[in-house]
C-alpha positions in Angstrom: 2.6 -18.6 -13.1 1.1 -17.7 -9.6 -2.5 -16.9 -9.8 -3.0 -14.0 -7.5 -1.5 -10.6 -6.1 -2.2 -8.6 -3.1 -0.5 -4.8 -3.2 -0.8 -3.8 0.5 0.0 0.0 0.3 1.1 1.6 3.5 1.2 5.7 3.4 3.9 7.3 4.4 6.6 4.2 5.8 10.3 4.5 5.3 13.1 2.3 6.1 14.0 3.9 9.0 17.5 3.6 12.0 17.1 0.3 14.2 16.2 2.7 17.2 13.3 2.2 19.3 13.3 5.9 20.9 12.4 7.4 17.1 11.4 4.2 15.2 8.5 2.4 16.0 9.1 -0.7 13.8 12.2 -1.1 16.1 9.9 -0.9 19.0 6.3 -2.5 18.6 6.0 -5.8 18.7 5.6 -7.6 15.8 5.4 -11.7 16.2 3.9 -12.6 12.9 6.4 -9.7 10.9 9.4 -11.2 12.7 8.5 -14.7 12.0 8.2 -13.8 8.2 11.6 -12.1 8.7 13.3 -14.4 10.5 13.7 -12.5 13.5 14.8 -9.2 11.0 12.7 -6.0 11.5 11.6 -3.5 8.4 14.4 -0.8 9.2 17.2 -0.1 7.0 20.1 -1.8 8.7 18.3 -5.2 8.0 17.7 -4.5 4.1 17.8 -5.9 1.8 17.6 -9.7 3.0 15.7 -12.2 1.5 14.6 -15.4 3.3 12.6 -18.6 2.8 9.5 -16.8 1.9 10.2 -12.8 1.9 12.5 -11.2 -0.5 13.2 -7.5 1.7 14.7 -4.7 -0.5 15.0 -1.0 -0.2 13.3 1.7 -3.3 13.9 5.3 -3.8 10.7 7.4 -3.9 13.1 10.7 -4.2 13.7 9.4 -8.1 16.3 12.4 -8.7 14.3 15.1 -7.8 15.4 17.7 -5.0 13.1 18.2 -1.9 11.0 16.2 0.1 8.6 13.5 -1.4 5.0 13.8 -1.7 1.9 11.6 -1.6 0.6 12.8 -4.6 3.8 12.1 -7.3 4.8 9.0 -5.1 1.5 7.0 -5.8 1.4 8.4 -9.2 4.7 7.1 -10.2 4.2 3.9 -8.2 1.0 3.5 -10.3 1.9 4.8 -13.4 5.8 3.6 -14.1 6.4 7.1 -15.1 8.6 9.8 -13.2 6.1 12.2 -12.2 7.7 14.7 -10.0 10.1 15.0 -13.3 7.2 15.5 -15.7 5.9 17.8 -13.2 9.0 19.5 -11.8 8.8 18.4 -8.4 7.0 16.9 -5.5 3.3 17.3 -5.1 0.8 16.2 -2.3 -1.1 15.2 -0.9 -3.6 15.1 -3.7 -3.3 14.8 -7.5 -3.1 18.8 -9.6 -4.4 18.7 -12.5 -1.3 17.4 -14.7 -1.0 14.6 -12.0 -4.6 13.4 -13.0 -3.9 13.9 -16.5 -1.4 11.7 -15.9 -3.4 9.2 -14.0 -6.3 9.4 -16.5 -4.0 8.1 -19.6 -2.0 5.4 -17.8 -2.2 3.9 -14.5 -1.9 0.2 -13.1 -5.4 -0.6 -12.7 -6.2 0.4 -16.3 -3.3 -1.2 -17.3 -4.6 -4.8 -15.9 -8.1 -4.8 -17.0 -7.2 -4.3 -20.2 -5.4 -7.4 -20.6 -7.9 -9.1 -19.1 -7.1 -8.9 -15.4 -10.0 -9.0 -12.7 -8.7 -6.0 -10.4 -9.8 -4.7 -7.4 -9.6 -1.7 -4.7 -10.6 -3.9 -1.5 -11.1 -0.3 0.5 -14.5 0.5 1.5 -15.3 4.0 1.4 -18.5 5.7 3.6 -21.0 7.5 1.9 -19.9 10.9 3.5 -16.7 10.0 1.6 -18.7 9.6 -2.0 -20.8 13.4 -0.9 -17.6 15.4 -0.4 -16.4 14.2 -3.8 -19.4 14.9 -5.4 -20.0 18.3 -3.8 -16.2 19.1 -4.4 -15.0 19.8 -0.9 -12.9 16.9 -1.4 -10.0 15.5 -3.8 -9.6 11.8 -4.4 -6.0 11.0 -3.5 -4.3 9.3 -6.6 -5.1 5.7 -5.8 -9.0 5.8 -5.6 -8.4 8.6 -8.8 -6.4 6.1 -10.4 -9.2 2.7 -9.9 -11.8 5.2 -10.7 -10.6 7.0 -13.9 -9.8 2.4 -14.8 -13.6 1.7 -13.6 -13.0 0.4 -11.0 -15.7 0.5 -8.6 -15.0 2.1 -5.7 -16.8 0.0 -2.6 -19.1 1.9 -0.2 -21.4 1.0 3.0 -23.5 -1.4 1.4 -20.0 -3.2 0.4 -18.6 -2.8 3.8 -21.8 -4.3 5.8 -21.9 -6.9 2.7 -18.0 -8.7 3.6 -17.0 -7.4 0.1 -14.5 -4.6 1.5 -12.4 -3.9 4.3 -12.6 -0.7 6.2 -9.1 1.6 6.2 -8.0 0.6 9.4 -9.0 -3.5 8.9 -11.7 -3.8 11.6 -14.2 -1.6 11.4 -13.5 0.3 15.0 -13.5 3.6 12.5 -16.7 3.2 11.2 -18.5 2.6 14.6 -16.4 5.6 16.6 -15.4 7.9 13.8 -18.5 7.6 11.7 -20.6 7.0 14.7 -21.7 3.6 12.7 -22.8 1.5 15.7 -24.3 -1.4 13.5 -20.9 -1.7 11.2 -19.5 -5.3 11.1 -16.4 -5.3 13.4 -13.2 -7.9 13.5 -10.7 -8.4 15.2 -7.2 -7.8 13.4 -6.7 -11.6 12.7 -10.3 -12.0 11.4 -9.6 -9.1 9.4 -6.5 -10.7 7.9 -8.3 -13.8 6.8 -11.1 -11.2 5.5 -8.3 -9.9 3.5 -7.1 -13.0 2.1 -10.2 -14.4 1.2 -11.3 -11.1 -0.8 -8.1 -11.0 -2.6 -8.5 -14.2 -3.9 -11.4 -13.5 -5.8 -9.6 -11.5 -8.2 -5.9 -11.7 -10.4 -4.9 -8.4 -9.1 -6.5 -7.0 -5.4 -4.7 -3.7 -3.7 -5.2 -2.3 -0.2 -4.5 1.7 0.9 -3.5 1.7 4.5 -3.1 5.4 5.2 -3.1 5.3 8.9 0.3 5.2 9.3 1.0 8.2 7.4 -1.1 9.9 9.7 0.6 8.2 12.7 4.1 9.6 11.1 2.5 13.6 11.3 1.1 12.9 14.9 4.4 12.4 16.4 3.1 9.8 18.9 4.8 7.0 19.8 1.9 5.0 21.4 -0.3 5.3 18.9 1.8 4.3 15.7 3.3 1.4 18.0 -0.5 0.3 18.7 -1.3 0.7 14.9 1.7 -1.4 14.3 0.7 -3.8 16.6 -3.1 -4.6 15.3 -1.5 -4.1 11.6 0.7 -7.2 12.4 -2.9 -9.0 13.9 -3.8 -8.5 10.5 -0.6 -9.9 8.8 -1.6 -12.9 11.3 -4.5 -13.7 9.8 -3.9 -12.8 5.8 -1.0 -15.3 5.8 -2.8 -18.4 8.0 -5.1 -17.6 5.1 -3.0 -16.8 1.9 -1.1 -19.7 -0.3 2.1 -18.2 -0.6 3.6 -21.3 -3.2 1.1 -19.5 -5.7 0.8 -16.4 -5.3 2.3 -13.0 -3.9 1.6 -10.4 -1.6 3.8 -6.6 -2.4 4.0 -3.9 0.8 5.9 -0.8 -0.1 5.5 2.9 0.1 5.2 6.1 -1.9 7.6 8.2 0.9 8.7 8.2 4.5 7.1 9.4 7.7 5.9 7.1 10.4 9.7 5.9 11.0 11.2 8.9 12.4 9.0 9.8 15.0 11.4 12.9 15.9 10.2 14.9 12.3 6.3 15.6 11.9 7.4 16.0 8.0 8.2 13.4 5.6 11.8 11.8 5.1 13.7 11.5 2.4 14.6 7.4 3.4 14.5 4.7 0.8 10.6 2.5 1.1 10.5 -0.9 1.8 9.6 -3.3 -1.3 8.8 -6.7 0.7 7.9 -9.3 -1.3 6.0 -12.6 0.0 5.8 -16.0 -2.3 8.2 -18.5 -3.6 11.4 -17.9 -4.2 11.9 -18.1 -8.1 8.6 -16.0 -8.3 10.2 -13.2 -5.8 13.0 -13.5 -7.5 11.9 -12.7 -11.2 9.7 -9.7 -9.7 11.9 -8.1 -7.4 15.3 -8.1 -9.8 14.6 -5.0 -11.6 12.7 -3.2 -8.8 14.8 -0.7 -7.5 12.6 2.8 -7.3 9.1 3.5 -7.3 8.6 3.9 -10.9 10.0 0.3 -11.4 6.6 -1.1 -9.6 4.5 -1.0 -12.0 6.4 -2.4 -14.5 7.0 -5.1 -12.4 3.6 -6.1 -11.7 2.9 -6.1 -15.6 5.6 -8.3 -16.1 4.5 -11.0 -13.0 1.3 -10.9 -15.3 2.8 -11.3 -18.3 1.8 -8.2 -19.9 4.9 -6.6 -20.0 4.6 -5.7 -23.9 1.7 -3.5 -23.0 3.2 -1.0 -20.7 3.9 1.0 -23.6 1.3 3.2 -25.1 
């Protein structure tokens, strides 16, 4: 069995029309995404398709419940293998209620991992302004950090960041020195990043990365901006798989909802998410055969680690 897994999270990215005037993953440019794909794109009309290292599939986040998908319920069931807009009676977001978190605090992926022995860990670095609005209450965690947290799992800070043991949320660092005014952060460039990532992940059984930029790139509307996130994201994707042995191990995108590909709604979409899988074939195979909604992810990953039998309880 391969020895590693990488669960790149991307807020807020549905499988969107091949059309370049609403869609910007049918118009950035992508070299090192349309290598993997063999000249495919991530939109709908080119899933599912699998190819000599990518298995490309499409999962429903709307799991049978009416109205729009939320962040909240989305990572919750992605994390949890449980129907949580059901449980709850709809979709919830951005940040966990309380039942959500009750949820969360009983059952969640991370928690799931360490218990059968699994090294885990979230590679995002969080700012110490960050760790004071939690603590003073002005501010929720959002239902991944909730969910490592409530598992123990450390959540990284500054001194992780300016140590190389975390990535910042946007890969290089340009946040942390213009947002958060943090002149002396370490900075890389998107490929350096990549290679970052990949040596990080590798330290553990189980690594996972929350890229919410391009949710926030769905709301703004703007076309130049999401196709310039896109852009550095696949600078990233450069570097992580120069870096990553893909004959042992496997790297999971997906989504908890749509946004950034239909550039003509601020609001989210109701499109399927993109499950691509990266590794060999047989080991894509296995994990991607009963993945066919969000609350199948989890499950999923258990099984790759061969603690399927514990997902109950």
């Amino acid at each position: 069995m391969s020895n590693h897994f990488l669960f790149i999270f991307l807020d807020g990215v549905g499988l969107g029309k091949n059309d370049p005037v609403i869609n910007p993953f049918a118009r950035a440019v992508m070299p090192s995404l349309s290598n993997l794909l063999e000249g495919k794109k991530m939109v709908a009309s080119d899933s599912p398709s699998v190819g000599r290292k990518y298995s490309l599939s499409a999962i429903d986040a709307m799991l049978g419940i009416p109205g729009m998908p939320q962040s909240a319920t989305g990572q919750a069931s992605l994390l949890s293998g449980l129907n949580v807009p059901q449980i709850i009676g709809g979709h919830y977001g951005p940040k966990p209620n309380d039942a959500i978190s009750a949820l969360l605090s009983k059952r969640n992926l991370f928690q799931k991992l360490s218990s059968g022995g699994k090294s885990v860990c979230l590679l995002n670095a969080y700012p110490q302004r960050f760790f004071d609005s939690i603590n003073s209450g002005r501010r929720l965690l959002s239902a991944i950090p909730y969910a490592a947290d409530s598992a123990g799992v450390p959540l990284k800070n500054t001194d992780d960041y300016y140590s190389g043991r975390a990535l910042s949320a946007d890969f290089t660092g340009k946040g942390w020195r213009g947002h958060l005014n943090m002149q002396d952060a370490p900075l890389y460039t998107p490929v350096e990043a990549g290679e970052k990532m990949a040596t990080l992940a590798a330290m553990y059984d189980f690594a996972f990365f929350e890229y919410w930029l391009s949710d926030y790139a769905g709301h703004a509307q703007d076309m130049e901006a999401a196709c310039n996130l896109l852009e550095e994201f696949d600078g990233m994707f450069k570097g992580l798989l120069m870096q990553w042995d893909t004959q042992e191990n496997l790297i999971f995108i997906t989504s908890d909802h749509g946004n950034m590909e239909d550039l003509s709604t601020h609001r989210h979409t109701q499109n399927l998410v993109p499950a691509l899988v990266i590794g060999e074939a047989r080991t894509r195979h296995s994990f991607t055969e009963t993945l066919h909604s969000l609350v199948d992810v989890t499950p999923s990953i258990l099984k790759y680690f061969g603690l399927v039998d514990k997902m109950t309880g």
